[in-house]
C-alpha positions in Angstrom: 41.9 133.9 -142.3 39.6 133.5 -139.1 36.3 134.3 -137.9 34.9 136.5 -135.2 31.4 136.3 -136.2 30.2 134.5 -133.2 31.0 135.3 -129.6 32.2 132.8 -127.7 32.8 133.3 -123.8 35.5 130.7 -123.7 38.3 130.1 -126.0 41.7 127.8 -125.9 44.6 127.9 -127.8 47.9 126.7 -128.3 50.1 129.4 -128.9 53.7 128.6 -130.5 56.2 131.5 -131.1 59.6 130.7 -132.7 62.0 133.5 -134.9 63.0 133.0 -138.1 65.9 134.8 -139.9 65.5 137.8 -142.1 67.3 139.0 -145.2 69.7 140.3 -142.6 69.9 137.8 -141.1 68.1 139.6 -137.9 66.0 137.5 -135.8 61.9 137.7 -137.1 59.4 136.4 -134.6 56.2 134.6 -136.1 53.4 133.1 -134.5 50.4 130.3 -134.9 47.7 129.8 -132.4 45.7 126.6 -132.8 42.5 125.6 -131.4 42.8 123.0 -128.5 39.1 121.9 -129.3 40.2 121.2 -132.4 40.2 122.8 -135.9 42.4 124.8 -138.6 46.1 126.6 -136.8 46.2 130.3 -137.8 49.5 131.7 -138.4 50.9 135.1 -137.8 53.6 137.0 -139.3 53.8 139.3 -136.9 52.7 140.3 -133.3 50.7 143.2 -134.1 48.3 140.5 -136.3 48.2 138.3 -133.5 47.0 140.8 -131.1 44.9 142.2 -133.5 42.8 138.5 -133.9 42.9 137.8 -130.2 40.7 141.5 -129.9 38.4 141.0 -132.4 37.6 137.4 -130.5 37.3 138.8 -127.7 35.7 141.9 -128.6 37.9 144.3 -127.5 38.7 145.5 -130.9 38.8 149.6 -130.9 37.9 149.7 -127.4 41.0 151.8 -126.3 
């Protein structure tokens, strides 16, 4: 889904946020972040996963 491989020191997005309706008809947020430079939009089911990719590119995965 993306790649952390490479550090880079800076790094803009465009994050969009909008919920969706469950089974239950209880609100579920989802997420995409997209590149401003250009390039492929990521999307994210969840918060956790979207916090999860924003640590690994910016390194700060299993620093706490």
């Amino acid at each position: 889904m993306e790649q952390a491989s490479r550090f880079h020191p800076y790094q803009a997005f465009v994050l969009r946020c909008w919920a969706e309706r469950d089974g239950d008809e209880k609100p579920v947020w989802r997420f995409s972040l997209e590149p401003v430079a250009g390039g492929k939009r990521l999307g994210f089911s969840d918060l956790k996963t979207l916090v999860s990719f924003l640590e690994r590119q910016t390194g700060k995965e299993g620093m706490e």
